[in-house]
Structure formats: structure tokens, C-alpha cells
N, C-alpha and C positions, 0 to 999 in steps of 0.2 A: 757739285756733288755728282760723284760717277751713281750709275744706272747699275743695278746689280745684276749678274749675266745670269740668263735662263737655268736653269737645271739641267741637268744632264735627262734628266724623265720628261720634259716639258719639250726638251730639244727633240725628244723621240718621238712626242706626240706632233710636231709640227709635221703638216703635209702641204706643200706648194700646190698649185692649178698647175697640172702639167694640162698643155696644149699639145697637140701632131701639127704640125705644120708641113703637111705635102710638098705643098711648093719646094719650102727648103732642104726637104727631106729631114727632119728635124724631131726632136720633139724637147716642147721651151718651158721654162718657169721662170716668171718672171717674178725675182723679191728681192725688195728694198731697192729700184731702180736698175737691178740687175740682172739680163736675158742669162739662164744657163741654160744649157744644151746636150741633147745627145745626139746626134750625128749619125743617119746610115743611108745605106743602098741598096736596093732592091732589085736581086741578080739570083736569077734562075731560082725563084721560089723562096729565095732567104731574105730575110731581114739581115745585111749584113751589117753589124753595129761596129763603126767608124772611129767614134768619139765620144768622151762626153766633157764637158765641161764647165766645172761651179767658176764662182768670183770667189780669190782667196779671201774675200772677206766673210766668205759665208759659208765655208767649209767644214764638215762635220755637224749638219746640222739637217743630213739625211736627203738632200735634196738631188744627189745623184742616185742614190738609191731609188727616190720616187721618180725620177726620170727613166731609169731600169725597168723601172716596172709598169708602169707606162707603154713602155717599149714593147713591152713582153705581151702583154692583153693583148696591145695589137697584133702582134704578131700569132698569138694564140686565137685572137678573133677571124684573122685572116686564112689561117691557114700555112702559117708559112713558117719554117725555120729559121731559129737564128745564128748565126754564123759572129762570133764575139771577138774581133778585130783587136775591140779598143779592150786595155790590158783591165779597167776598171770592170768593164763588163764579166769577161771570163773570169776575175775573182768572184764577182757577185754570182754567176751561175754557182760556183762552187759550193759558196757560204748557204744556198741556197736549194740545197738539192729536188725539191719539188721543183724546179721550173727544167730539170736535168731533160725530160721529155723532147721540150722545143730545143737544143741543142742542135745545130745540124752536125 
């Protein structure tokens, strides 16, 4: 007997533990066995965001988004601009125009 898939509202309400992982320059969520990621570097005052990346198994289920923003706190914690490399990022700043501030 198949599992019946989440809702489309339930999938919204999911939020991952996003971690910062310094060392890797990173920041992770790990769900259902699988590290995703967003990726950046730290270059003259910016959070330059590099990458990000879900498991296609778990796609659409907002967890690059919450890795975004993740990203964003810190970087609004910090102090420092973000410079949006990776193509998923500069759409999210877009969709988002409150975070348009930290833009570098």
C-alpha cells in the first residue's frame, strides 16, 4: 500500500535544522539521510553564496529556500553583504524583496 504524499500546505509548513558549518563554509540540512547545502565564501565583507544543493529526492519541499535563509540571518547577523553567485539564490532574493537590503 503506497504512503499518500504530503500536501502541498504540510510541505510548506516543513522547516529542516539548518546547521552553518564554518569549517566547510556551508550551511547543511540534513533529511531522510540526505546532507543539502548551500555553499559560500567570505570575500571582502560578503557572504558570497556559491551553491546550493537539495537530493532530487526531496525537491520542492522548501528546503533550499530554508537554507537561503539561513544564510541570510547570518549574514544580516554578521554584518556583511550577500553577493548571489548561485542562480537559485539571486531568484530567491528576487521573490523576496525584503532581504533586497543585504544584496551587495
Amino acid at each position: 500500500m503506497n504512503s499518500p504524499q504530503p500536501s502541498r500546505r504540510a510541505m510548506e509548513r516543513f522547516a529542516p535544522h539548518v546547521t552553518h558549518n564554518g569549517a566547510k563554509q556551508r550551511f547543511e540540512a540534513t533529511v531522510d539521510g540526505h546532507v543539502n547545502v548551500a555553499h559560500y565564501v567570505l570575500s571582502d565583507g560578503k557572504l558570497v553564496m556559491t551553491h546550493t544543493a537539495v537530493h532530487p529526492s526531496l525537491q520542492g519541499r522548501g528546503i533550499a529556500a530554508a537554507l537561503v535563509e539561513r544564510a541570510l540571518a547570518f549574514a544580516k547577523a554578521e554584518g556583511l553583504k550577500v553577493e548571489p553567485v548561485c542562480s537559485y539564490v539571486r531568484s530567491y532574493l528576487k521573490r523576496h524583496p525584503e532581504h533586497q537590503a543585504l544584496a551587495a
